[in-house]
N, C-alpha and C positions, 0 to 999 in steps of 0.2 A: 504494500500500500504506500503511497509516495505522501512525502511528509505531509504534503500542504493536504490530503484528504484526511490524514493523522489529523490534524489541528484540530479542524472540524470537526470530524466525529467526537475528540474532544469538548468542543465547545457545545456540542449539542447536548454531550450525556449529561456536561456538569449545567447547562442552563436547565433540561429536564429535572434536576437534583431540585435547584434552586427555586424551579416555581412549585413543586410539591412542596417540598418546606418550607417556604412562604405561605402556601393556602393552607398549611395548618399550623402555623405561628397567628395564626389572627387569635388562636386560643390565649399564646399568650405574648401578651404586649410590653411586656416588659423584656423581651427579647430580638433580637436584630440577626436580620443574617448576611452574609455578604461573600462577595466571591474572594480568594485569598490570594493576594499577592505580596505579604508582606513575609508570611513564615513560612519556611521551609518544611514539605513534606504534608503539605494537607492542602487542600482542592478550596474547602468552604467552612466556614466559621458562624457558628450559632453565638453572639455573645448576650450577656444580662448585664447590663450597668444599670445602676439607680444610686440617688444621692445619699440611702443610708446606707450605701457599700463603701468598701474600703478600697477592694479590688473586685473588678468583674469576672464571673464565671466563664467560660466557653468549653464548646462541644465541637471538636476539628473533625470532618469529614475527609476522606478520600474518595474522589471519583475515578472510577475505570468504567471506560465503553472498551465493546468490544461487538464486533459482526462478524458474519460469516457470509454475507454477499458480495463482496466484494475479493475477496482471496479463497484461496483451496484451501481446505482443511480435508483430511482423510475423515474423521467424525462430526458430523454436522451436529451430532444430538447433544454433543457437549462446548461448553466455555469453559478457558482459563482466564481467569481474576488476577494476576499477580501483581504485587506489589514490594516494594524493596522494604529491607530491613528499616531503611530510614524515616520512610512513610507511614512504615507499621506503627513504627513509636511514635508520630507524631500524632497518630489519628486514633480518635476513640473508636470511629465507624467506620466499614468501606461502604461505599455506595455502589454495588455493581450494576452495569445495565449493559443488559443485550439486546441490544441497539433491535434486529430484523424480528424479536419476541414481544419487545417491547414488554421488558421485564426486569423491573427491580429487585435487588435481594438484597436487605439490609443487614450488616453483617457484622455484630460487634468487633471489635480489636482481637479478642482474646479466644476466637472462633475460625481463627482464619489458620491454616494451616501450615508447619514448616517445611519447607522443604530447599535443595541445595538445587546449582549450575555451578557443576564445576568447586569452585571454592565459595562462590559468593553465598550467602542465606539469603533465602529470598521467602514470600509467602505467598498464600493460594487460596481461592476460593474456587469452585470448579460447579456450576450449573450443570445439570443433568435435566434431558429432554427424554422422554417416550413417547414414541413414535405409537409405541403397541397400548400404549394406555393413554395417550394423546392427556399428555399432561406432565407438570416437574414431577420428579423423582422425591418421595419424603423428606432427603436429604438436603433437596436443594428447595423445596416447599416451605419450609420451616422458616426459610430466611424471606419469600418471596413476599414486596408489599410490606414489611415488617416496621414501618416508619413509625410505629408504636415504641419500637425499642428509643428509637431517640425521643421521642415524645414523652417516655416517663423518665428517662435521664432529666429532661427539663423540668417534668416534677420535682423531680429528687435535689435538683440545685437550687428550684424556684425556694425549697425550704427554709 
């Protein structure tokens, strides 16, 4: 895939990100989201400021898109997710999206799985399709739509 479709595809997963959690931040207003270009290693930033804080809370996303129309893959029924060691720490959440499924999987930090290239560590998240039960796999269902998970982290800091 040639960079400048890379960009894209980028820009589309993470502005997809960004308007779902946006349309359910109206619950809460004491929170901002934005897209992240100041800290390394995370896509999008949930923060909480207000004047009886000290310091604001935040929730760091990571987004990965990923397709399978435009390049060969020998298994169409699956995604890799990966993301680098440096991402992983930086981000409470991945954000996966399979761009041609149009399918979100919300993915805590601590859910994603290790695995090497070589020497490097790197981490994984891996979507599974059925073809035969035309539907995700339990494994990858569990994560699917999940924007609950971040939604009760906002609980839990609004505290």
């Amino acid at each position: 895939l040639s960079q400048n479709l890379k960009a894209v595809l980028q820009d589309v997963g993470e502005g997809a990100v960004l308007i779902h959690l946006a349309i359910l931040l109206r619950q809460f207003p004491r929170w901002t989201i934005y897209k992240n270009f100041a800290e390394a290693g995370c896509d999008i930033v949930i923060q909480q400021s207000g004047a009886r804080q000290v310091a604001a809370k935040a929730i760091f996303i990571e987004v990965k898109t990923r397709q399978g129309l435009l390049t060969q893959r020998r298994n169409r029924n699956t995604m890799h997710f990966t993301v680098t060691k440096k991402e992983r720490d930086a981000c409470d959440f991945v954000a996966a999206y399979w761009f041609e499924r149009n399918a979100f999987f919300i993915v805590p930090r601590d859910q994603i799985t290790q695995t090497r290239a070589g020497t490097k560590v790197l981490y994984k998240f891996i979507a599974y399709w059925s073809d035969k039960q035309g539907k995700f796999t339990d494994g990858s269902e569990a994560f699917r739509d999940r924007w609950d998970l971040i939604m009760n982290q906002l609980r839990g800091e609004s505290d």
